[in-house]
N, C-alpha and C positions, 0 to 999 in steps of 0.2 A: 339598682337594688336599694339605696340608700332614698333614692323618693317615693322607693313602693316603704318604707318603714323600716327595710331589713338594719339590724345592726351587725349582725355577727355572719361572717363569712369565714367558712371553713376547707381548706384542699387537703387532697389527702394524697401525700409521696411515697417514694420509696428510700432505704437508705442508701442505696448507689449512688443518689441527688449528692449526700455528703461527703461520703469516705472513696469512692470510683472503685472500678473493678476491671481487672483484666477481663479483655475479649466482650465488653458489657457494652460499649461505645455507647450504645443508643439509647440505652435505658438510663446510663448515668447521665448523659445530656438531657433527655427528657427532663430526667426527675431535679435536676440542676437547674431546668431552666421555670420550673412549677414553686422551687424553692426562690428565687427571684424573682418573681413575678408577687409571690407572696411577700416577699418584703416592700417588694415595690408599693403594691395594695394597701398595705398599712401605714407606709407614709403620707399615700394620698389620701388614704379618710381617713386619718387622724383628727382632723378638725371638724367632721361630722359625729364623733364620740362614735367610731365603729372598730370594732376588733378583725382585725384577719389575724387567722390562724392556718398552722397547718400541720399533722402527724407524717410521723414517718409510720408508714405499717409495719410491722412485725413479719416473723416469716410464718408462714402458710404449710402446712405438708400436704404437697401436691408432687405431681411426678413430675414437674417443670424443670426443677433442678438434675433431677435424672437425665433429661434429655439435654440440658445443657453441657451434663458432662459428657455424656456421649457424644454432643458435637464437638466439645474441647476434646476430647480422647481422639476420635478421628480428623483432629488438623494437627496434634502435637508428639501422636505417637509414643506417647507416656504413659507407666502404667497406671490401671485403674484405682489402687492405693497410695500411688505416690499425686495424685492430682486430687483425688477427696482431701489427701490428707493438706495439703495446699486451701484448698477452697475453703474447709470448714476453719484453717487457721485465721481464715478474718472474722469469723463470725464466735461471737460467745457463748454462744448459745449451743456451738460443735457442731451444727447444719450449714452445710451449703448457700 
């Protein structure tokens, strides 16, 4: 990228990458490893004057999170207000 001209290189994560989530395994390692990889990136073109960056996305209202608790609801056997009320406690935003 850097001898086709590119400067600035951008990935785009999730925040699992950062803070982890129960029953998320795979999505917080993905997103953890897109997060190093991005650091990695900007130490090695640093001396080409090139930026790597990278966002964490925000959340989305999709029904993904629905069926996530339905899958955490059918392995934990807890009820359906006491496991929202859980999930949304990591987030500030009061969603899942």
């Amino acid at each position: 990228m850097i001898k086709k001209g590119f400067r600035r290189i951008g990935y785009l994560s999730q925040t699992a990458g950062t803070t982890g989530r129960k029953m998320s395994r795979l999505i917080c390692a993905a997103s953890n490893r897109l997060i190093c990889l991005t650091r990695s990136m900007a130490v090695d073109t640093v001396r080409a004057m090139a930026t790597v960056r990278e966002c964490h996305a925000g959340f989305a209202d999709t029904d993904i999170p629905e069926n996530v608790l339905d899958n955490i609801l059918s392995m934990t056997q807890q009820l359906r207000e006491q496991k929202f009320a859980r999930l949304v406690s990591h987030n500030r935003q009061g969603r899942p």
